[in-house]
Structures are given as structure tokens and as C-alpha cells.
C-alpha positions as MATLAB code, in Angstrom:
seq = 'XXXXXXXXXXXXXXXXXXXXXXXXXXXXXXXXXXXXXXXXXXXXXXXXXXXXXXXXXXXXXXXXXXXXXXXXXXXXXXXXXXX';
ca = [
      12.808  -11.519   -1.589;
      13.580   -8.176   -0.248;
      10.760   -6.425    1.737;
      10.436   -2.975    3.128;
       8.685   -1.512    6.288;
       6.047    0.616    5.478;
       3.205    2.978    7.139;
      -0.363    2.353    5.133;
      -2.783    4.935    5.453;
      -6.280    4.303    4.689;
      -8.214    7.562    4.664;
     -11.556    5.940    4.488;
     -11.850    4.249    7.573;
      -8.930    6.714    9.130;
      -6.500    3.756   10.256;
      -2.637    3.493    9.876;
      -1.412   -0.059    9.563;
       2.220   -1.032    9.410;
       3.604   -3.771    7.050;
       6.563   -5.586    5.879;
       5.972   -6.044    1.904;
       8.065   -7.182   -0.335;
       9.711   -3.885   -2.762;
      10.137   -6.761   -6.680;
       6.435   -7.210   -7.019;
       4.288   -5.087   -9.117;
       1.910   -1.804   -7.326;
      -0.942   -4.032   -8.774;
      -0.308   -6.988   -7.056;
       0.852   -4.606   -4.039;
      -2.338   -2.982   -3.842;
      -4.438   -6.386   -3.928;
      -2.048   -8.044   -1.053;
      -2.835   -4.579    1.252;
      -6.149   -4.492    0.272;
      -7.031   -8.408    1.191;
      -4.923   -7.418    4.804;
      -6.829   -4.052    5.687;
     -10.114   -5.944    5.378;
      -9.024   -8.707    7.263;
      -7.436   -6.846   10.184;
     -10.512   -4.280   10.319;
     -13.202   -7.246   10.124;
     -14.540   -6.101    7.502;
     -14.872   -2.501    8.603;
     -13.251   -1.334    5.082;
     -14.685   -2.579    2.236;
     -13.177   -2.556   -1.396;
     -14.330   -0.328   -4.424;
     -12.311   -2.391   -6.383;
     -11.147    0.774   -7.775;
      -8.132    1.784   -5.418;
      -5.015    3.037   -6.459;
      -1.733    3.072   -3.833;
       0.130    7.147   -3.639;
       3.360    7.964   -1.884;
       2.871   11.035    0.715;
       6.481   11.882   -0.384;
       6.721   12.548   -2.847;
       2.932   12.451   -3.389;
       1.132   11.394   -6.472;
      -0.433    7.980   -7.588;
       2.233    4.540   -7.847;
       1.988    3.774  -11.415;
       0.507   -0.173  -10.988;
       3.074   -1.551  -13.960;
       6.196   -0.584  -11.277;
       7.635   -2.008   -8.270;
       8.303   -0.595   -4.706;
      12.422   -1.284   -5.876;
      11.051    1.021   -8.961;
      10.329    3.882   -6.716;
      13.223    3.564   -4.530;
      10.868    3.131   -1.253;
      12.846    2.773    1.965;
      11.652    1.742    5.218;
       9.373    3.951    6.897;
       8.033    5.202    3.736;
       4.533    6.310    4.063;
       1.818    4.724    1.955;
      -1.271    5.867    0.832;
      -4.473    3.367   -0.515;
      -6.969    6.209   -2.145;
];
């Protein structure tokens, strides 16, 4: 499995995280896995809408949830946003 370092920007609770994620799964399954590790590192401090969607600030718009990070071509150090 082939994972990328990434930057994860959470505008709610105005945090940057940093991850290693893995690029073949799908931006669904992606957002869940980021999701589950925000709350967990923040203690709770962000809580889910169960609504959020992961967007790329370059080039920026919304990851469509059926693709992969491989999809998208994301390299390491590619900033991610969870909206």
C-alpha cells in the first residue's frame, strides 16, 4: 500500500494536522479515516456533521468521494482540506 504525506486543514476548529494516508483507497473512505483521527487527536474538540466533504487547496475544488488520492495524482506535501 502506497501512502502519501499530507497537510489536513480543518477550518472549523482552525488546526493543521499532518498524516501519512494511503493514495488506492476511495475519498469516502479517506474522509471517514481523517475524520475518526481529527476527533481523536483534538479530544473531541471537533465534532462531525456527518456531512463533510475533503477539497484540494491546489488545485481547489471538492475530491469527488468515488476517486482515489492515486486518482488525483496527490504528492507529498499536498495540502488537504475537510469542509
Amino acid at each position: 500500500m502506497n501512502k502519501v504525506f499530507i497537510e489536513i486543514y480543518v477550518p472549523a476548529i482552525g488546526g493543521h494536522f499532518d498524516a501519512f494516508v494511503p493514495v488506492d483507497i476511495s475519498i469516502t473512505d479517506l474522509t471517514q479515516v481523517i475524520i475518526n483521527g481529527i476527533v481523536e487527536i483534538t479530544n473531541g474538540r471537533y465534532v462531525t456533521s456527518q456531512s463533510e466533504h475533503l477539497c484540494m487547496k491546489e488545485p481547489s475544488g471538492l475530491l469527488n468521494p468515488m476517486l482515489t488520492l492515486y486518482d488525483y495524482g496527490v504528492i507529498d506535501g499536498t495540502e488537504i482540506y475537510l469542509v
